[in-house]
Biotite code that builds the C-alpha atoms (Angstrom):
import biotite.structure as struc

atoms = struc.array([
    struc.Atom([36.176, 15.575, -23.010], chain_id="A", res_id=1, res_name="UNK", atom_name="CA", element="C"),
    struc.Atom([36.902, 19.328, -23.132], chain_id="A", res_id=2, res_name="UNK", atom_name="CA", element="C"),
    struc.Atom([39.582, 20.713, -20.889], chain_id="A", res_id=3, res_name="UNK", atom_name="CA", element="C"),
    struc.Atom([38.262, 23.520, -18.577], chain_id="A", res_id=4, res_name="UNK", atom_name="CA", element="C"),
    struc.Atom([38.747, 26.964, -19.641], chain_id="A", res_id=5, res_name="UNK", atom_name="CA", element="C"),
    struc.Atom([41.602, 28.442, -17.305], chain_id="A", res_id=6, res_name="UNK", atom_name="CA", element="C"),
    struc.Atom([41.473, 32.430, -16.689], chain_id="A", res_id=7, res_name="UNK", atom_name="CA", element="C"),
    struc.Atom([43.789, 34.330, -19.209], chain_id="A", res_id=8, res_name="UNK", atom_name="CA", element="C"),
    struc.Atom([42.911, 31.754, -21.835], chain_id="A", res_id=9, res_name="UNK", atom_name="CA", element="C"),
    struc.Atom([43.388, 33.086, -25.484], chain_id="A", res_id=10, res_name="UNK", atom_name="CA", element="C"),
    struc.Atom([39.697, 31.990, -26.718], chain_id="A", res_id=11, res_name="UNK", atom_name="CA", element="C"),
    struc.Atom([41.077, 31.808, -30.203], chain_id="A", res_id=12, res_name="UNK", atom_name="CA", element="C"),
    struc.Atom([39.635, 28.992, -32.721], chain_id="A", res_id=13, res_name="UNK", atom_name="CA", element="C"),
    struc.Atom([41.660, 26.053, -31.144], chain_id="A", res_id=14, res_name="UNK", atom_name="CA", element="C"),
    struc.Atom([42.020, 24.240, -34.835], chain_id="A", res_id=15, res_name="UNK", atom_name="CA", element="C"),
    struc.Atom([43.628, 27.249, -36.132], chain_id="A", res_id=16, res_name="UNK", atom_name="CA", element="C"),
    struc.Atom([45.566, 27.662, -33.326], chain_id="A", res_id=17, res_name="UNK", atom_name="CA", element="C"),
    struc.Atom([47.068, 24.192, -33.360], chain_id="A", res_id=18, res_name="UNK", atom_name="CA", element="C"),
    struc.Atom([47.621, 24.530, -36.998], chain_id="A", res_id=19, res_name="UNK", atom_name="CA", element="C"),
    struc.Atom([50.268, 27.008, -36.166], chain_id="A", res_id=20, res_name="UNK", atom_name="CA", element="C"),
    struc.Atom([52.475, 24.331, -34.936], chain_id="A", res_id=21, res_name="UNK", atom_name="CA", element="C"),
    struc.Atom([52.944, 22.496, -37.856], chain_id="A", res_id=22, res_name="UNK", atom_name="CA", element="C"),
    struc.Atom([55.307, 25.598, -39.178], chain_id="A", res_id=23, res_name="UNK", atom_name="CA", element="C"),
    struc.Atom([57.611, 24.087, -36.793], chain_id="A", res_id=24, res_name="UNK", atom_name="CA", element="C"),
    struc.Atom([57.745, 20.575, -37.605], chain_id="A", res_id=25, res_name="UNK", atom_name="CA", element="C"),
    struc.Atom([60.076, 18.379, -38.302], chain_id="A", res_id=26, res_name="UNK", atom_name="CA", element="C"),
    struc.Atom([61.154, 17.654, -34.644], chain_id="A", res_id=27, res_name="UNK", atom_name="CA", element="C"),
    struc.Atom([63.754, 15.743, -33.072], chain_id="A", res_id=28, res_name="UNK", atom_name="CA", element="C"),
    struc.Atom([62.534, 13.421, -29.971], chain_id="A", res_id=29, res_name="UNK", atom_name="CA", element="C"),
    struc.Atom([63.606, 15.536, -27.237], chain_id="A", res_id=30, res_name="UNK", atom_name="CA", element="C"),
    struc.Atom([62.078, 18.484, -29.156], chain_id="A", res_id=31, res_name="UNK", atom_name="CA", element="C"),
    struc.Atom([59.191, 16.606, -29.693], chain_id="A", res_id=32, res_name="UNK", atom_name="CA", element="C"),
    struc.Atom([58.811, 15.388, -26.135], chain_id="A", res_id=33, res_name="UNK", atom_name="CA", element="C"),
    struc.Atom([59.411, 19.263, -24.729], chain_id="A", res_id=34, res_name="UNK", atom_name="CA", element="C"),
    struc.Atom([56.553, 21.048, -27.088], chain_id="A", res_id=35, res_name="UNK", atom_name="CA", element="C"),
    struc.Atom([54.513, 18.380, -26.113], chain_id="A", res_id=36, res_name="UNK", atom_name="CA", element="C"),
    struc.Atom([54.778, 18.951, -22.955], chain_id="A", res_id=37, res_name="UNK", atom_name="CA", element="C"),
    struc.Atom([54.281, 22.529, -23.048], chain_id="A", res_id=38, res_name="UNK", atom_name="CA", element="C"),
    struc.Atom([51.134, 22.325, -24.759], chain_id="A", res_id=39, res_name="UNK", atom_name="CA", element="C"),
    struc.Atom([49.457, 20.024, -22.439], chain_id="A", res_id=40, res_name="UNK", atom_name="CA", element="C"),
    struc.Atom([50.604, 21.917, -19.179], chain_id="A", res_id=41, res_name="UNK", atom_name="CA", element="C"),
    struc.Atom([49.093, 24.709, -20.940], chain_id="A", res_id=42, res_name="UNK", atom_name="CA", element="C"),
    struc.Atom([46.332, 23.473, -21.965], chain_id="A", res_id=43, res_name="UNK", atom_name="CA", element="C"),
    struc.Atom([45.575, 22.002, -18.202], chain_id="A", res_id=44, res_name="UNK", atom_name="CA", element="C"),
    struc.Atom([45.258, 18.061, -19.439], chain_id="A", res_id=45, res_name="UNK", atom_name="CA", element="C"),
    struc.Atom([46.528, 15.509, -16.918], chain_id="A", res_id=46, res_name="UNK", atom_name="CA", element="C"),
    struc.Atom([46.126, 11.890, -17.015], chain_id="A", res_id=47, res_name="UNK", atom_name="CA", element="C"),
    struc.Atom([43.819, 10.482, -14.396], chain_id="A", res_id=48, res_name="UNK", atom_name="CA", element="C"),
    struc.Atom([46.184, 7.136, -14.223], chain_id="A", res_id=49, res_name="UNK", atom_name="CA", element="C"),
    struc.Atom([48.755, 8.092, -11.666], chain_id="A", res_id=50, res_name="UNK", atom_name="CA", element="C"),
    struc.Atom([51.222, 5.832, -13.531], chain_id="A", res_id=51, res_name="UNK", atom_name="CA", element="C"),
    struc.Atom([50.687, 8.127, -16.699], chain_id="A", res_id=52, res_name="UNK", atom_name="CA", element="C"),
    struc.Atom([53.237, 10.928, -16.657], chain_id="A", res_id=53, res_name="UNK", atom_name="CA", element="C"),
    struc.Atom([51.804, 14.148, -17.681], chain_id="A", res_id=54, res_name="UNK", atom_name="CA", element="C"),
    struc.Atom([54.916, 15.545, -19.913], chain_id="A", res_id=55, res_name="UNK", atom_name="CA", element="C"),
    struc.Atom([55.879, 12.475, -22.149], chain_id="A", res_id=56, res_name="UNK", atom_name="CA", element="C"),
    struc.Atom([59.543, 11.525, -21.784], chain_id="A", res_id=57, res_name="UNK", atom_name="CA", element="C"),
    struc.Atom([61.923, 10.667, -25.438], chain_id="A", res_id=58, res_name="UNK", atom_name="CA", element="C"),
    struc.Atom([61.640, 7.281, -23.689], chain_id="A", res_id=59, res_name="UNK", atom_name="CA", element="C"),
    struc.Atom([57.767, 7.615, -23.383], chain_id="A", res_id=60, res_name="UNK", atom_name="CA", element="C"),
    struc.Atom([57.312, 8.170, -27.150], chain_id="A", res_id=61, res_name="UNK", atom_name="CA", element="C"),
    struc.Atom([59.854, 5.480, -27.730], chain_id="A", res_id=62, res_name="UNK", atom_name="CA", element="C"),
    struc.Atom([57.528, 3.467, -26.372], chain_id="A", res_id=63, res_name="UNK", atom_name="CA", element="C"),
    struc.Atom([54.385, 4.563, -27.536], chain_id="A", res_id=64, res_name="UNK", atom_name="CA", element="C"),
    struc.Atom([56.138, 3.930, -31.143], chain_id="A", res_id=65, res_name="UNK", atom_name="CA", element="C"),
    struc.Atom([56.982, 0.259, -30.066], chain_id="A", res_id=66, res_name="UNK", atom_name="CA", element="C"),
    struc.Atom([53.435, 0.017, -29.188], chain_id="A", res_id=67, res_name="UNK", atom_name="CA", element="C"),
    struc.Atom([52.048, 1.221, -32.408], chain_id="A", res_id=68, res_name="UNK", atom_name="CA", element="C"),
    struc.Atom([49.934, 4.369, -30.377], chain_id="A", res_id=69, res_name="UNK", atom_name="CA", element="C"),
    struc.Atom([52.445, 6.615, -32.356], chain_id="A", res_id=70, res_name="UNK", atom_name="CA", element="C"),
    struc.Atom([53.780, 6.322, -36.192], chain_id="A", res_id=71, res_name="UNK", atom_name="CA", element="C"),
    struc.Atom([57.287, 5.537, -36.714], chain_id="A", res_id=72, res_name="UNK", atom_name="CA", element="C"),
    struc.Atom([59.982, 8.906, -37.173], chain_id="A", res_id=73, res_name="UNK", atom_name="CA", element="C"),
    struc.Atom([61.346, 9.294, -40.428], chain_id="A", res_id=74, res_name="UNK", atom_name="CA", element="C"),
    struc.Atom([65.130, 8.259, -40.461], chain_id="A", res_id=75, res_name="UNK", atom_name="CA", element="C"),
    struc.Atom([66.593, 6.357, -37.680], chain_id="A", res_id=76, res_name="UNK", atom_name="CA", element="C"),
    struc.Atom([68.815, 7.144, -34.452], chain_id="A", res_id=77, res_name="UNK", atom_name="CA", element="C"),
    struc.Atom([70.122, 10.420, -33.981], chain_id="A", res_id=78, res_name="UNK", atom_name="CA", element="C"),
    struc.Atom([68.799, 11.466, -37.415], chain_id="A", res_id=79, res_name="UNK", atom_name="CA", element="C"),
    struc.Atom([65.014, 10.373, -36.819], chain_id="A", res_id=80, res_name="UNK", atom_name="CA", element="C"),
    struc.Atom([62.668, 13.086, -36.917], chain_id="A", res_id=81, res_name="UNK", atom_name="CA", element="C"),
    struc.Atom([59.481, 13.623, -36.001], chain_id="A", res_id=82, res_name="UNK", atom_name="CA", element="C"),
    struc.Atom([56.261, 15.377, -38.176], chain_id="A", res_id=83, res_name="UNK", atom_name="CA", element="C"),
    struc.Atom([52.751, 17.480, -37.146], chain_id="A", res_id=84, res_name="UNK", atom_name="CA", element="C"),
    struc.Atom([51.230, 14.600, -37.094], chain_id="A", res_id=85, res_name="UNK", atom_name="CA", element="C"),
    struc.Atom([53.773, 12.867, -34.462], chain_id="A", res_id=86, res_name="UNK", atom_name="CA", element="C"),
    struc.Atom([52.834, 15.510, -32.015], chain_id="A", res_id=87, res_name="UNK", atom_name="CA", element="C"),
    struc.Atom([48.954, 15.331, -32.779], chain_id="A", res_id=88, res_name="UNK", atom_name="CA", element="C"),
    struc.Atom([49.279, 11.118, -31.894], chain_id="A", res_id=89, res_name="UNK", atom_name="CA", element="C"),
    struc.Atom([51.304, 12.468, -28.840], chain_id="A", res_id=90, res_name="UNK", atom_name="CA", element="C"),
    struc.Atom([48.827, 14.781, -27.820], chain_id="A", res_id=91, res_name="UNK", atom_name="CA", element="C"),
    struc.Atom([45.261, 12.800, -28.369], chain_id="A", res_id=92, res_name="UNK", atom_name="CA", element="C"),
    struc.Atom([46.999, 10.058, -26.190], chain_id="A", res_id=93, res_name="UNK", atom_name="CA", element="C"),
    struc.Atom([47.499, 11.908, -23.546], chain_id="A", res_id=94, res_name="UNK", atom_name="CA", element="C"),
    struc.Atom([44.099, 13.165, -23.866], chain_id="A", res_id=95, res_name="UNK", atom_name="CA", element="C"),
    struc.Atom([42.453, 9.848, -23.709], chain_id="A", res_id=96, res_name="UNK", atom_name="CA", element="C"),
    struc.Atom([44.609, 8.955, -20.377], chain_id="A", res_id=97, res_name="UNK", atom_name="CA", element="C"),
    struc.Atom([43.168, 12.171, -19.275], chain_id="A", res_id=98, res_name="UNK", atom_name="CA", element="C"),
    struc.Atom([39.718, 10.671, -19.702], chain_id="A", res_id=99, res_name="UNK", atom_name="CA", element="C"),
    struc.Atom([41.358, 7.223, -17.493], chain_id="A", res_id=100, res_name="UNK", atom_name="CA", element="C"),
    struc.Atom([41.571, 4.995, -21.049], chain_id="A", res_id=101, res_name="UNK", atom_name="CA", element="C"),
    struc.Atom([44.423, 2.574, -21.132], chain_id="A", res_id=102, res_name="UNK", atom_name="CA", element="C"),
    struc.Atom([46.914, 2.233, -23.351], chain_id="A", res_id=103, res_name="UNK", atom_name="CA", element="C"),
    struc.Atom([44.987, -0.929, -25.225], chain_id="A", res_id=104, res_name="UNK", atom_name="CA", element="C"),
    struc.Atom([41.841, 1.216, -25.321], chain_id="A", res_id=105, res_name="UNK", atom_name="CA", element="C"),
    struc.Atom([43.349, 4.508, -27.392], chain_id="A", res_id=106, res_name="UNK", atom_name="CA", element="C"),
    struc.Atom([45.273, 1.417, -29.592], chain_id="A", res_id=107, res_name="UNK", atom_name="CA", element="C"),
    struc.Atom([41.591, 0.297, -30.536], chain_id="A", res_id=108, res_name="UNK", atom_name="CA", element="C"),
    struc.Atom([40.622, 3.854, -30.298], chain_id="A", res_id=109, res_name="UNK", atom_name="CA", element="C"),
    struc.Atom([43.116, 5.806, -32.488], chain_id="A", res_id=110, res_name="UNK", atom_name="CA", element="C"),
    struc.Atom([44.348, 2.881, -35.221], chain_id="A", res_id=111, res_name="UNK", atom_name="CA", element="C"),
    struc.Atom([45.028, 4.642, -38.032], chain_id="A", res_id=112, res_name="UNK", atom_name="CA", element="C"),
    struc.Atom([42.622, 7.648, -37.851], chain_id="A", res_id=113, res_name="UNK", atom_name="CA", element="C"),
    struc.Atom([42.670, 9.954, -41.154], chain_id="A", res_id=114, res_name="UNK", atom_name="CA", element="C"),
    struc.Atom([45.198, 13.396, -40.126], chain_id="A", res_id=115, res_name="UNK", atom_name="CA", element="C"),
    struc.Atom([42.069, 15.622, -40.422], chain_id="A", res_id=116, res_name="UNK", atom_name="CA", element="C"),
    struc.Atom([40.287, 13.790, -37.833], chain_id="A", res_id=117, res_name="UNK", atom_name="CA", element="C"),
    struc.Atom([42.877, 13.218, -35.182], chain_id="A", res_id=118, res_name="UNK", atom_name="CA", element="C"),
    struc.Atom([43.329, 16.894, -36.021], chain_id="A", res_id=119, res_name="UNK", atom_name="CA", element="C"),
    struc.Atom([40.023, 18.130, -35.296], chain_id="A", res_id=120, res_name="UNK", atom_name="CA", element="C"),
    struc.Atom([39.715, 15.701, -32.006], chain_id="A", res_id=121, res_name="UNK", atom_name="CA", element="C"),
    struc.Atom([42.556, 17.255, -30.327], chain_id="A", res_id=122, res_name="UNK", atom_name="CA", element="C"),
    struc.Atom([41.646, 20.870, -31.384], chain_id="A", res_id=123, res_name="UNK", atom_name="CA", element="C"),
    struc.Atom([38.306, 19.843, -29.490], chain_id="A", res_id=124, res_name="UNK", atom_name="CA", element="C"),
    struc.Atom([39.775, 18.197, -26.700], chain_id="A", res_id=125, res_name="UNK", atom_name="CA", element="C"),
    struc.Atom([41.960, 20.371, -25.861], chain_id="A", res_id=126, res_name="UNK", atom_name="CA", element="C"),
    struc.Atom([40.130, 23.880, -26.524], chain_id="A", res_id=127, res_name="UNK", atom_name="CA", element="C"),
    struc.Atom([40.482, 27.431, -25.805], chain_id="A", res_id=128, res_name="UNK", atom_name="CA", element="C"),
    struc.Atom([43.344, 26.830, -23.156], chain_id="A", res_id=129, res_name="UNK", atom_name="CA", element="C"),
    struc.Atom([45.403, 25.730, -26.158], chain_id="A", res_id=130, res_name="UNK", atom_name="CA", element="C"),
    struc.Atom([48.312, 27.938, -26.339], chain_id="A", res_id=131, res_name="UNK", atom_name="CA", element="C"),
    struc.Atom([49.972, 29.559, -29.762], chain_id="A", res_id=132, res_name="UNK", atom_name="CA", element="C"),
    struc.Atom([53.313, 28.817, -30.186], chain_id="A", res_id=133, res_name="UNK", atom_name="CA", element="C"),
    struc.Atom([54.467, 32.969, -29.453], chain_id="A", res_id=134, res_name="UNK", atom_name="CA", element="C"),
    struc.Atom([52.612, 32.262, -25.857], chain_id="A", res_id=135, res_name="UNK", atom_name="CA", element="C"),
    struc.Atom([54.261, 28.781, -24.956], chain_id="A", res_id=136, res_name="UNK", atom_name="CA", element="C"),
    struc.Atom([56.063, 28.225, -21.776], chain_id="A", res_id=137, res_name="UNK", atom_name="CA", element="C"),
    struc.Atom([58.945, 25.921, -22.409], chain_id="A", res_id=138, res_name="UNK", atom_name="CA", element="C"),
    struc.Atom([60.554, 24.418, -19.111], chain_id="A", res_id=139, res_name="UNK", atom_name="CA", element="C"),
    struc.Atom([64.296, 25.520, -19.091], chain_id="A", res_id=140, res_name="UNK", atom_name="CA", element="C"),
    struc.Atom([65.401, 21.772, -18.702], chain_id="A", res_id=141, res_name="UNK", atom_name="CA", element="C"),
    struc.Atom([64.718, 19.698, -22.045], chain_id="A", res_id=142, res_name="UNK", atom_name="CA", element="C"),
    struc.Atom([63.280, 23.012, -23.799], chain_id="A", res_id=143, res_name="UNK", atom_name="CA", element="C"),
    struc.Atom([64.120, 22.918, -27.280], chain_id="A", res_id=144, res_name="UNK", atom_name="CA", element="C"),
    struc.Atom([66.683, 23.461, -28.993], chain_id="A", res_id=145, res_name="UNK", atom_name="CA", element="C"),
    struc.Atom([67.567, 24.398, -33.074], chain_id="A", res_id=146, res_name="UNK", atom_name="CA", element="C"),
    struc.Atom([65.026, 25.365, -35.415], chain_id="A", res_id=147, res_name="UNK", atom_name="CA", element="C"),
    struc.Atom([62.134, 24.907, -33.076], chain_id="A", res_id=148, res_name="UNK", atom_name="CA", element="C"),
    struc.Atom([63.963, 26.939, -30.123], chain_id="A", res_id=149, res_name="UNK", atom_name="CA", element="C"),
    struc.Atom([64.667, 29.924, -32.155], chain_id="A", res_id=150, res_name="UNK", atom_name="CA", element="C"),
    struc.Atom([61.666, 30.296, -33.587], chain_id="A", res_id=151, res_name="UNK", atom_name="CA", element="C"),
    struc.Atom([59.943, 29.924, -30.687], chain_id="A", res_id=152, res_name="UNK", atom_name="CA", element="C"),
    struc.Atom([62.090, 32.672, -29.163], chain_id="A", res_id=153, res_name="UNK", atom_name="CA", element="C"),
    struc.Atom([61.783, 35.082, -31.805], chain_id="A", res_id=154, res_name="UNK", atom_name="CA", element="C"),
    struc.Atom([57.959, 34.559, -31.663], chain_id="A", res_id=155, res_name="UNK", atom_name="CA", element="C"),
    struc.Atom([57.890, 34.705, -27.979], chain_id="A", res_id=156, res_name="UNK", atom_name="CA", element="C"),
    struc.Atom([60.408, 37.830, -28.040], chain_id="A", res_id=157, res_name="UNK", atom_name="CA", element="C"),
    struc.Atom([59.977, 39.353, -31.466], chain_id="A", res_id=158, res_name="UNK", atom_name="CA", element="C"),
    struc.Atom([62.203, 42.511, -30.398], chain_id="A", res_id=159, res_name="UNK", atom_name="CA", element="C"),
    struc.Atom([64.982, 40.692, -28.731], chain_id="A", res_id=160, res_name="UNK", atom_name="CA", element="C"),
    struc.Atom([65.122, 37.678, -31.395], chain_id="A", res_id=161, res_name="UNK", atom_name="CA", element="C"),
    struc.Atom([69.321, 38.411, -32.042], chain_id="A", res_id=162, res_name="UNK", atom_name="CA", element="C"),
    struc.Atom([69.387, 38.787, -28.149], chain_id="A", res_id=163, res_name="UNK", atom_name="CA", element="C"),
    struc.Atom([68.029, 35.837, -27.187], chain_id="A", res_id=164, res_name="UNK", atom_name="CA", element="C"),
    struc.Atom([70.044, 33.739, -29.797], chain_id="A", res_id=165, res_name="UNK", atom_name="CA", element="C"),
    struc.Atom([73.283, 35.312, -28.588], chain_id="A", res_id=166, res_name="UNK", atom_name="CA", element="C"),
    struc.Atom([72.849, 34.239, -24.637], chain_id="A", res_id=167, res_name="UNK", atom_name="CA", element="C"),
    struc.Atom([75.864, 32.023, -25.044], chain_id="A", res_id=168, res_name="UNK", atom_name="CA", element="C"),
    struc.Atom([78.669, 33.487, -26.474], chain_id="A", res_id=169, res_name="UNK", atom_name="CA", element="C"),
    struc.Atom([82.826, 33.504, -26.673], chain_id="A", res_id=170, res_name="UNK", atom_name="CA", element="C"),
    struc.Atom([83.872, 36.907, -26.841], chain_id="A", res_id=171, res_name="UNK", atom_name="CA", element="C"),
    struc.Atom([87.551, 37.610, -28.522], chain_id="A", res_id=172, res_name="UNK", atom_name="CA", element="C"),
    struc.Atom([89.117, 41.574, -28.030], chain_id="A", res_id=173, res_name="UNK", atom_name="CA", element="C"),
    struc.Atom([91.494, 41.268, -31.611], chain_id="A", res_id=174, res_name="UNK", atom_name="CA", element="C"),
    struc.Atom([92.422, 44.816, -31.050], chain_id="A", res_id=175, res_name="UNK", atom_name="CA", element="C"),
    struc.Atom([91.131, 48.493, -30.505], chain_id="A", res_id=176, res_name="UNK", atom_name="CA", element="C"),
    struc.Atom([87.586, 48.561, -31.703], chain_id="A", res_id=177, res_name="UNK", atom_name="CA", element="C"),
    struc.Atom([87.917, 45.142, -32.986], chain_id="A", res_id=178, res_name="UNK", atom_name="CA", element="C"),
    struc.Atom([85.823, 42.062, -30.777], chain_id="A", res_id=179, res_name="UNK", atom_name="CA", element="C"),
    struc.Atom([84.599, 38.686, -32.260], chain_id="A", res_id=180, res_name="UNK", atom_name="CA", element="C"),
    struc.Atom([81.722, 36.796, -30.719], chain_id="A", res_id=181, res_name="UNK", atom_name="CA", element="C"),
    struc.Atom([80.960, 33.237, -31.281], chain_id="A", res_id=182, res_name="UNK", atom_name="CA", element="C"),
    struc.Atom([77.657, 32.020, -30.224], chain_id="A", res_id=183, res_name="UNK", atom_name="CA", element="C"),
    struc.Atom([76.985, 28.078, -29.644], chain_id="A", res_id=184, res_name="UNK", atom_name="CA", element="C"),
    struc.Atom([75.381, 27.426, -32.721], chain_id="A", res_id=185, res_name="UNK", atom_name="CA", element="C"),
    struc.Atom([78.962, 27.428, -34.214], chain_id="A", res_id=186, res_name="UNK", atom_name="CA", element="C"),
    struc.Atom([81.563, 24.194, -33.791], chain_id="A", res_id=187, res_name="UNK", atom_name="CA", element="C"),
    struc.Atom([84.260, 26.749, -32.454], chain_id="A", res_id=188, res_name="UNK", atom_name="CA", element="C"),
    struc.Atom([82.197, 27.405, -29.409], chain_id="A", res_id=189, res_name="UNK", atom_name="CA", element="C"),
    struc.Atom([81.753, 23.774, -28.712], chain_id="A", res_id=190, res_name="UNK", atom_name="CA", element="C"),
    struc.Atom([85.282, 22.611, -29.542], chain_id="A", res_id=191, res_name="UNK", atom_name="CA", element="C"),
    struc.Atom([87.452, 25.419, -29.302], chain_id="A", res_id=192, res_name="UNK", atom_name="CA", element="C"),
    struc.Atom([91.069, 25.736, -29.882], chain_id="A", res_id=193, res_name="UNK", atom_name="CA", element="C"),
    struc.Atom([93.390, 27.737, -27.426], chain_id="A", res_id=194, res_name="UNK", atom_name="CA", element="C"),
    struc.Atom([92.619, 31.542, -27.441], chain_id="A", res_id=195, res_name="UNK", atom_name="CA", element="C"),
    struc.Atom([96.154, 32.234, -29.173], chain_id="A", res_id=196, res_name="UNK", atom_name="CA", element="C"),
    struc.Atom([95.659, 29.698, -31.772], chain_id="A", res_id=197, res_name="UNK", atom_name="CA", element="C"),
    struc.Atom([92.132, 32.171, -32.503], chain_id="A", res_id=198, res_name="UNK", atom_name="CA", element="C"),
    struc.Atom([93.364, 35.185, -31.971], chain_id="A", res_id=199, res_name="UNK", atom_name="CA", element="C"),
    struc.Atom([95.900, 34.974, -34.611], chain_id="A", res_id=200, res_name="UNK", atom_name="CA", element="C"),
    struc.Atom([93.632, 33.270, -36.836], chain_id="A", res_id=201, res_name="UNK", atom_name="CA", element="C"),
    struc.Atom([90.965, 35.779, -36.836], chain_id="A", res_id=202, res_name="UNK", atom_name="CA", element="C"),
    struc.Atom([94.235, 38.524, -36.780], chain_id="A", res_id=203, res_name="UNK", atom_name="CA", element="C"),
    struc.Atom([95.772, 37.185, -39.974], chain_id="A", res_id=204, res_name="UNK", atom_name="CA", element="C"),
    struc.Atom([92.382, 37.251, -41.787], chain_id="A", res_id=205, res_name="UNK", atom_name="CA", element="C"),
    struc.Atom([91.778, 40.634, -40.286], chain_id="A", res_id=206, res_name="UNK", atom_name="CA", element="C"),
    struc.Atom([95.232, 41.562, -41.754], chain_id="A", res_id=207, res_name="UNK", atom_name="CA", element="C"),
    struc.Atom([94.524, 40.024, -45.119], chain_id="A", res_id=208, res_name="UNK", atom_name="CA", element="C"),
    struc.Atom([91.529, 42.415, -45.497], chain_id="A", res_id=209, res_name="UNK", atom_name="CA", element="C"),
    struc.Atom([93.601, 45.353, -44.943], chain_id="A", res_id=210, res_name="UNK", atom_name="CA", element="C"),
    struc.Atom([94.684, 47.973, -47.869], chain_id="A", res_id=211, res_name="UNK", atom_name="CA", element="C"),
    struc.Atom([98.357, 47.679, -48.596], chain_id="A", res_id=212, res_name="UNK", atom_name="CA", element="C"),
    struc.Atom([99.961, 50.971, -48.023], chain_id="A", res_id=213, res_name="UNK", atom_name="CA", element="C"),
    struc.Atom([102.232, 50.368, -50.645], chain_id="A", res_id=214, res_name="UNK", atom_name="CA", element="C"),
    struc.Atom([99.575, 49.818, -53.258], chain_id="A", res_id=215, res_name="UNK", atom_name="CA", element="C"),
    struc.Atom([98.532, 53.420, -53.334], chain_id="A", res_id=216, res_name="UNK", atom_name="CA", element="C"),
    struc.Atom([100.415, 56.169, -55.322], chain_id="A", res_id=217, res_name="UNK", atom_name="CA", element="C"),
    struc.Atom([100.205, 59.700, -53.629], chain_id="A", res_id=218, res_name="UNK", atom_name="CA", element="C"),
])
């Protein structure tokens, strides 16, 4: 079952266009669970079962691992990531709810269909509403983050990219025409020490840089 075309729809070759996702991979679960998400809002699939959730939780995919539906991450706990091909099992199962299968149907269904195929189903399945990763809406709350977020930022504002990295940010005056910023990809903005502490840190190394007046001969 093909998802209806929705007004403002790219019309691009949907296999292509899915193929572009795979740049981003590997994923962590709640990235995982977020893109996924995006893409099927986008691409207007909902499960008829009302006790399927549309946007598939971490816990969700947990599950659907448990169950065998979905392959296990490479690595384990905090370090497990997930692959293209993790987000294409993600994807056709939602699909197949969409079409009112249960969860013991798209087992017997899916098994251990070849990449290419499960591919090429959800390509079909989810057509010309599928979105390219420089037009996906990501929902504020459990929108990416690392790798995936910035790239998905830079593609969706390729002008802006420093801008939008530098949203969050510690700002540090050392002196006239002298300011530091540290954005939260860095562990001082997480766990910060007291501004003095920085200040004369980033002073003394400032300092350090300087010529020496008294190396120079007139």
């Amino acid at each position: 079952m093909t998802a209806p075309r929705l007004p403002g729809s790219s019309g691009a070759d949907p296999l292509r266009v899915l193929r572009e996702y795979r740049a981003l991979a590997p994923w962590s679960l709640r990235d995982l669970s977020a893109l996924a998400g995006a893409i099927l809002e986008a691409s207007g699939v909902f499960p008829l079962n009302v006790s399927a959730r549309a946007r598939p939780s971490e816990r969700t995919i947990r599950f659907y691992v448990a169950q065998g539906l979905v392959s296990p991450p490479e690595g384990r706990g905090t370090a497990a990531t997930y692959t293209y091909r993790h987000l294409l099992q993600v994807l056709a199962i939602k699909q197949r709810q969409m079409e009112g299968a249960t969860l013991g149907a798209i087992t017997r269904d899916l098994g251990d269909q070849a990449g290419d195929v499960l591919e090429r189903r959800v390509a079909s399945a989810l057509g010309p509403n599928l979105p390219a990763p420089s037009r996906i809406t990501l929902a504020q709350s459990g929108a990416p983050r690392g790798k995936v977020g910035r790239v998905i930022q830079d593609w969706s504002h390729p002008g802006d990219a420093s801008e939008a990295r530098m949203t969050a940010c510690r700002r540090l005056t050392l002196g006239p025409g002298v300011e530091v910023l540290i954005d939260d990809r860095h562990p001082l903005f997480r766990h910060p020490p007291d501004e003095a502490t920085l200040l004369a840190a980033f002073r003394g190394a400032l300092h350090s840089l300087m010529p020496d007046d008294n190396d120079h001969t007139s």
